[in-house]
C-alpha positions as CSV (number, residue, x, y, z in Angstrom):
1,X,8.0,28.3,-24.7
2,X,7.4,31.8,-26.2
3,X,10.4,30.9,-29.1
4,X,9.9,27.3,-29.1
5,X,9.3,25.6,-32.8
6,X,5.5,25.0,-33.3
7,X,5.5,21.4,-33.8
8,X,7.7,21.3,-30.5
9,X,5.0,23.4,-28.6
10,X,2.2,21.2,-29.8
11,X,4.1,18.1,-29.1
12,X,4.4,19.3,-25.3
13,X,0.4,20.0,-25.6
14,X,-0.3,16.8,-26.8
15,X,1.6,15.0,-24.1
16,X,-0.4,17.3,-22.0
17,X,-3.5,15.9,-22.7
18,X,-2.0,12.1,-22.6
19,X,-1.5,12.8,-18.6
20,X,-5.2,14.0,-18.3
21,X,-6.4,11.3,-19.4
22,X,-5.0,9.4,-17.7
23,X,-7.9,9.2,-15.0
24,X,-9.6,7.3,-17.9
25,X,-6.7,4.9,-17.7
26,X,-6.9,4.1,-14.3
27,X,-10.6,3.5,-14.3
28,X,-10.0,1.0,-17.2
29,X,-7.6,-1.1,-15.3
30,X,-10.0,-1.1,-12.2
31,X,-13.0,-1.7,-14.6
32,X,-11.0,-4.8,-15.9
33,X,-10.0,-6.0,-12.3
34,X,-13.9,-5.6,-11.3
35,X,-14.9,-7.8,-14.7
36,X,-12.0,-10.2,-13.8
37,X,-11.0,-9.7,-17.2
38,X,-7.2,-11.0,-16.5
39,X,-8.1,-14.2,-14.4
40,X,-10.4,-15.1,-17.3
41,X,-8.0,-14.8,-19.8
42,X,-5.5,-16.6,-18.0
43,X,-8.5,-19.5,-17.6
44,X,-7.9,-19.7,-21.5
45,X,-11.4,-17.4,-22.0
46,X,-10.0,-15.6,-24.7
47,X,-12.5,-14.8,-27.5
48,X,-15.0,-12.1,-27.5
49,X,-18.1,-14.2,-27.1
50,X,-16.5,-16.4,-24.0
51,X,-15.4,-13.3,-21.8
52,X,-18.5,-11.5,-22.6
53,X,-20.6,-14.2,-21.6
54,X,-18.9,-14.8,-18.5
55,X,-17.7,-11.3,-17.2
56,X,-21.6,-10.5,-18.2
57,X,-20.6,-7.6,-20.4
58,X,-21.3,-5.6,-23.5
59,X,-19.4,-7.4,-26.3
60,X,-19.1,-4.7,-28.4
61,X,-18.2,-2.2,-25.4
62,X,-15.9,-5.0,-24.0
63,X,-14.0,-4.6,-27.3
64,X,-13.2,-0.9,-27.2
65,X,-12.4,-1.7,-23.6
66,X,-9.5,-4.3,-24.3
67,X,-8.6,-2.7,-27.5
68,X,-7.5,0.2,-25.4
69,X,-5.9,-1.6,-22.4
70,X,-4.2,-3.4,-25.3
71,X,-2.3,-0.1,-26.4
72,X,-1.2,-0.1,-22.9
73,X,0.3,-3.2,-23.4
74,X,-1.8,-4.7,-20.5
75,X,-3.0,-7.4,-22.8
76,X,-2.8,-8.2,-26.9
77,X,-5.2,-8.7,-29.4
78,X,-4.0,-11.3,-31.7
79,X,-4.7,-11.6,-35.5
80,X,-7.8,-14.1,-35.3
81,X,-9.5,-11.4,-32.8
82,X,-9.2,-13.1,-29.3
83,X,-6.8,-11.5,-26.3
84,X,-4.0,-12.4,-24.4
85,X,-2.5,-11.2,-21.6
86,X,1.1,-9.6,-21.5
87,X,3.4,-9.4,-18.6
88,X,2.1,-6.2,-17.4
89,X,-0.8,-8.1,-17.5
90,X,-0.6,-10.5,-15.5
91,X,0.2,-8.6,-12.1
92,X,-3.9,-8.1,-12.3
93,X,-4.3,-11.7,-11.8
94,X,-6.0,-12.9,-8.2
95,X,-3.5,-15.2,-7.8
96,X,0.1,-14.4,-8.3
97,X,2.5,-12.7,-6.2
98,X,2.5,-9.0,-5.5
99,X,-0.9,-9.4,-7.5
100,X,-2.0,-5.7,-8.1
101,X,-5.6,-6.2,-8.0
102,X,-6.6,-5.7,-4.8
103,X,-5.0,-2.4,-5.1
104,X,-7.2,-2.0,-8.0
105,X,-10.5,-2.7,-6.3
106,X,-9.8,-0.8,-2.9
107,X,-8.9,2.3,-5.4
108,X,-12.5,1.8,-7.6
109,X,-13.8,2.8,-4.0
110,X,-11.2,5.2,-2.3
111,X,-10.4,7.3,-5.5
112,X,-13.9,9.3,-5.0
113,X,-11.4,11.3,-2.7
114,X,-9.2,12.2,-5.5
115,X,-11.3,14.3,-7.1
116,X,-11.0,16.6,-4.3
117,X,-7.8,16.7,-4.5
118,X,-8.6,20.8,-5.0
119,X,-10.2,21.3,-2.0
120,X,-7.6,19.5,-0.2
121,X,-4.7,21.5,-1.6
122,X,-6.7,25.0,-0.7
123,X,-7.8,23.7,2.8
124,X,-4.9,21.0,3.7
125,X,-7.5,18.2,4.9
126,X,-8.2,15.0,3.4
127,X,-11.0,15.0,0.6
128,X,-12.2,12.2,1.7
129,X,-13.5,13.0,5.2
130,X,-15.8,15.4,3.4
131,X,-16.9,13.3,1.1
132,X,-17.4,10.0,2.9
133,X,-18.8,11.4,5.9
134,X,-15.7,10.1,8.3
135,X,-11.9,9.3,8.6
136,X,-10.8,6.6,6.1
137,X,-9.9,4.1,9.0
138,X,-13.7,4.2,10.6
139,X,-15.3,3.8,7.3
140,X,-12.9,1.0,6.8
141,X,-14.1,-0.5,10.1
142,X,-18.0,-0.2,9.1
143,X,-17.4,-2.4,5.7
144,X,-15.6,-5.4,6.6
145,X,-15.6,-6.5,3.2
146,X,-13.2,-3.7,1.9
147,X,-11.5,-3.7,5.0
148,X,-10.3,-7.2,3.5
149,X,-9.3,-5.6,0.5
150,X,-7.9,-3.4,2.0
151,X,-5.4,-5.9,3.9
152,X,-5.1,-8.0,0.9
153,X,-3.5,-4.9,-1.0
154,X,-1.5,-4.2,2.2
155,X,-0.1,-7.9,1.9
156,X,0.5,-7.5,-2.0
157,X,2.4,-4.9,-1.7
158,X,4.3,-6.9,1.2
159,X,5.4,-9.8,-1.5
160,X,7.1,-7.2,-3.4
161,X,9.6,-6.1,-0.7
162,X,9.4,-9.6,1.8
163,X,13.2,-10.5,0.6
164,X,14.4,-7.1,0.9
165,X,13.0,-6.9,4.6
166,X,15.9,-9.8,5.5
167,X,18.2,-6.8,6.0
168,X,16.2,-6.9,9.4
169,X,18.0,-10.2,11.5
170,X,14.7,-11.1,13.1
171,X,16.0,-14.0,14.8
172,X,18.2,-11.8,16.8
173,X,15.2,-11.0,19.0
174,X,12.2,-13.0,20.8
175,X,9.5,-10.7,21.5
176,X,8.7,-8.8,18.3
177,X,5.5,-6.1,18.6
178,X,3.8,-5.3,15.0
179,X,2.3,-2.2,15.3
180,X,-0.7,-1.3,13.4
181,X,-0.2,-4.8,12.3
182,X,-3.2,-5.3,10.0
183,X,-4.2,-8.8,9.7
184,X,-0.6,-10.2,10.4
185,X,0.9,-10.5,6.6
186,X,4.4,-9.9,7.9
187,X,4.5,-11.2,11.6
188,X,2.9,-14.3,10.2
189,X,5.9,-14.5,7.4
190,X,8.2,-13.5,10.0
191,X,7.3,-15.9,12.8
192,X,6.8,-18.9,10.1
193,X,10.5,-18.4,9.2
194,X,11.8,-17.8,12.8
195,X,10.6,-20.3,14.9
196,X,12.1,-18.9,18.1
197,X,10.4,-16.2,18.3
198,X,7.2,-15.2,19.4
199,X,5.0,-12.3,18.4
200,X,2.1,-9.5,19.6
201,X,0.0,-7.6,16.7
202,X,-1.5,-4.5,17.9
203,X,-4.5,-3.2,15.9
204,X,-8.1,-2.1,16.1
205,X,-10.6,-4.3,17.4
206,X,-11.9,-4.4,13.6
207,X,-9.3,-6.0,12.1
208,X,-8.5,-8.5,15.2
209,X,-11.1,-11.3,13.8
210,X,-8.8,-11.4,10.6
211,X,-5.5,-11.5,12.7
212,X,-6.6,-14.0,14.7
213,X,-8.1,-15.8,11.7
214,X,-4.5,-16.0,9.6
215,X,-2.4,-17.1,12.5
216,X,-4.6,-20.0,13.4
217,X,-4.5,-21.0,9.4
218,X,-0.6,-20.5,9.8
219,X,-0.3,-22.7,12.8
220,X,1.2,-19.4,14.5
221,X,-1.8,-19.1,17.4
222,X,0.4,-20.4,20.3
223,X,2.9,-18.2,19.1
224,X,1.3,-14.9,18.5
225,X,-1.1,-12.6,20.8
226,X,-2.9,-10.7,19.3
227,X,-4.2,-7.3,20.9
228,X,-6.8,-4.4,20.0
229,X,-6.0,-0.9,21.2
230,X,-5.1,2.5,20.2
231,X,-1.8,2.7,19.3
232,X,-1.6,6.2,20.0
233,X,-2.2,6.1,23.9
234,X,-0.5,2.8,24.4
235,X,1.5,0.0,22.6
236,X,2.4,-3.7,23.9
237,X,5.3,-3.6,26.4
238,X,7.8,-6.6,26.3
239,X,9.2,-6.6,23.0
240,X,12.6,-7.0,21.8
241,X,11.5,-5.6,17.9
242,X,8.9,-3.0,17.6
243,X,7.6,-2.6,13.2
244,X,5.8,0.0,12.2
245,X,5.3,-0.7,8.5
246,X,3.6,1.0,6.5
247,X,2.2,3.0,9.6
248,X,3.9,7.0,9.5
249,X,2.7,8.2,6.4
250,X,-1.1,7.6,7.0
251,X,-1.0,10.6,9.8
252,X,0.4,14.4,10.6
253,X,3.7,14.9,12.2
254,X,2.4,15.2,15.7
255,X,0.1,12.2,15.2
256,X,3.2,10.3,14.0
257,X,5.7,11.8,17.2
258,X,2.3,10.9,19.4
259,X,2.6,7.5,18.2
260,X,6.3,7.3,18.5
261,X,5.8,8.4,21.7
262,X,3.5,5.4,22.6
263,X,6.3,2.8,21.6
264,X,9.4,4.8,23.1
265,X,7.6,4.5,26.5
266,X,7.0,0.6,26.2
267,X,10.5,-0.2,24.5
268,X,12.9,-1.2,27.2
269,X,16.4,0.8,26.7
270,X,17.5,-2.1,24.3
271,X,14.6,-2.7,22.3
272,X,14.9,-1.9,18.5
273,X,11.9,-0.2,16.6
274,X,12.3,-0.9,12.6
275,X,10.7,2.0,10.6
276,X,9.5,0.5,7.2
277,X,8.5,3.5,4.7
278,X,8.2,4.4,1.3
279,X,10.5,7.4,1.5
280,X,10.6,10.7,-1.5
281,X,14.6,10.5,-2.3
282,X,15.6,14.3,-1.9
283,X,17.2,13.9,-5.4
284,X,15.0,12.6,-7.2
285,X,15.2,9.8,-8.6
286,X,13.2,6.7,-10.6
287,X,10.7,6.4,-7.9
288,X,9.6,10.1,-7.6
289,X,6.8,9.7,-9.8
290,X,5.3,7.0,-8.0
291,X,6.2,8.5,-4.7
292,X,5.1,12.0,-5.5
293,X,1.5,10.4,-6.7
294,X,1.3,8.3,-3.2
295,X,2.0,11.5,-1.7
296,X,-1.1,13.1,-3.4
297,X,-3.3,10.0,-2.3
298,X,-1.8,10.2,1.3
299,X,-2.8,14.1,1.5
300,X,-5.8,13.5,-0.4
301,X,-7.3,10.1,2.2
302,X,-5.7,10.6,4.8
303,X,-3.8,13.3,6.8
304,X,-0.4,11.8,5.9
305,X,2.5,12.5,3.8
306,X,6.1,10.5,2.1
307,X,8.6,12.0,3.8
308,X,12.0,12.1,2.7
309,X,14.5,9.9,5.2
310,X,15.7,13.2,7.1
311,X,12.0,13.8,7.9
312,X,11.4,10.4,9.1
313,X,14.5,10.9,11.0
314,X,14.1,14.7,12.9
315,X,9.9,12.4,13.9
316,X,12.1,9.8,15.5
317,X,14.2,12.1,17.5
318,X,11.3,14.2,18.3
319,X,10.0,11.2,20.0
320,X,13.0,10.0,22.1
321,X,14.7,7.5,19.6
322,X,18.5,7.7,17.7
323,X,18.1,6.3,14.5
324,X,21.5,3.8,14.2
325,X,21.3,1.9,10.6
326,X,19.3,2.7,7.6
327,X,18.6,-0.1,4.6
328,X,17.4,1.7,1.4
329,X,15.2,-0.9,-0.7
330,X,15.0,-1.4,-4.2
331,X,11.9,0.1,-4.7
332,X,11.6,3.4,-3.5
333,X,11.2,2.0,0.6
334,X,13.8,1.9,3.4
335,X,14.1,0.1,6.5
336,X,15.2,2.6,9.5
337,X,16.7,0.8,12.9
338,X,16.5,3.0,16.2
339,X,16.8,3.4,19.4
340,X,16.0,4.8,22.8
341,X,18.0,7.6,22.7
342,X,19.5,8.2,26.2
């Protein structure tokens, strides 16, 4: 920098300042998600006076809001003064696929922890235990309302990779096991498309009710069992498919062999278990922004990481299993199929 052209050096210290901002941002997306500012614009509320009546705001304050999110291109602010959304825009709606808002409201809550993030890189354990008083998962148990929110971003974020996840032939097996299954998102999709198979969720007593609750809306209650238990001293036997979606990069490397462990010792010799990660591409690549920054919430909530494919591969030999056939997704995920190793 020390020879670098003034306006170049300011240019780079300007940009500077655009990425600490960007906290601000992020807190006026989730403030827009909490107002329901995009469902009421897609109701047809679009002038000043209707969506600060009914989102019970500030008018002129609700201005400067949209005005900004509007530079974002989140929504536009057309000539006679009332907003639309864009594109963008729209993935903050309750009701579309993927929908992002439920990611937005479990993050007005969990990002608290981020602002430890210091602490957590000087001591190497989650901000949020400190700050919350407990493990992310227990305080999760004790509100059942975000817990829902919780499993409604968990299925969002399902929609985006379900057609991907046919690189998995689930009809080739009968008995599949979801582990850490949440409410059932993807056993219910799976068993609703693959009617000969049947299905166990293992999850915490906490988050059986909802299970149980989605498979009887889905017609899938004869089909499915679902269990509570600890998935680290012992996982359903009997399956053909073992899932773990979603599961690894919540906990430490010996939590995650510990768990491993768990399903190696129910999986009969040909069982399959299907990995299903977000995985940091060793050479970069488009999704390393977004994966670095779920890294930094992972080390931040939780004492987890995203960890490159030969990580995730060195955990599964650790625990007794040969990885065989790897499907890298579109978006920055990949599917992993092992084995009981010998």
């Amino acid at each position: 920098m020390t020879g670098a052209p003034s306006e170049d050096r300011f240019a780079h210290a300007v940009e500077m300042r655009r990425l600490l901002y960007g906290h601000l941002l992020s807190a006026a997306l989730r403030a827009a998600a909490i107002l329901r500012l995009p469902d009421l614009l897609h109701e047809g509320c679009t002038s000043m006076d209707g969506l600060a009546r009914r989102a019970q705001a500030y008018p002129p304050a609700l201005r400067r809001l949209l005005r900004v999110l509007a530079a974002f291109d989140v929504v536009v602010e057309h000539p006679d003064g009332t907003f639309g959304l864009t594109p963008l825009g729209e993935t903050l709606r309750s009701d579309v696929p993927g929908t992002a808002l439920p990611t937005a409201l479990l993050t007005a809550e969990i990002c608290r922890a981020w602002d430890g993030l210091v602490d957590t890189v000087r001591t190497g354990t989650p901000a949020f235990n400190q700050m919350f008083g407990t493990d992310v998962f227990s305080y999760l148990a004790g509100k059942p309302e975000l817990r829902a929110v919780f499993d409604a971003s968990q299925a969002a974020d399902l929609d985006i990779s379900l057609d991907e996840l046919r690189v998995i032939n689930f009809s080739a097996y009968r008995t599949i096991v979801d582990v850490g299954g949440g409410d059932g998102a993807l056993l219910a999709h799976v068993l609703s498309n693959h009617p000969g198979t049947r299905g166990v969720l293992l999850d915490t007593a906490s988050v059986v009710p909802a299970a149980r609750e989605r498979m009887a809306a889905e017609g899938l209650s004869e089909r499915c069992r679902i269990q509570a238990g600890d998935f680290f001293v012992a996982v359903p036997p009997g399956g053909d498919l073992y899932l773990l979606r979603d599961i690894l990069h919540d906990w430490s490397d010996e939590r995650c062999v510990q768990l491993l462990g768990a399903c190696r010792r129910a999986m009969a010799p040909d069982s399959t278990l299907a990995v299903i990660e977000r995985v940091a591409d060793e050479r970069g690549g488009p999704e390393a922004q977004l994966t670095g920054l779920m890294d930094l919430y992972m080390m931040s909530v939780v004492d987890g990481e995203e960890r490159t494919h030969s990580q995730l591969v060195r955990l599964l030999e650790r625990a007794g299993f040969r990885a065989h056939t790897c499907h890298r997704l579109r978006r920055g995920a990949e599917v992993i199929l092992a084995g009981p190793a010998p």
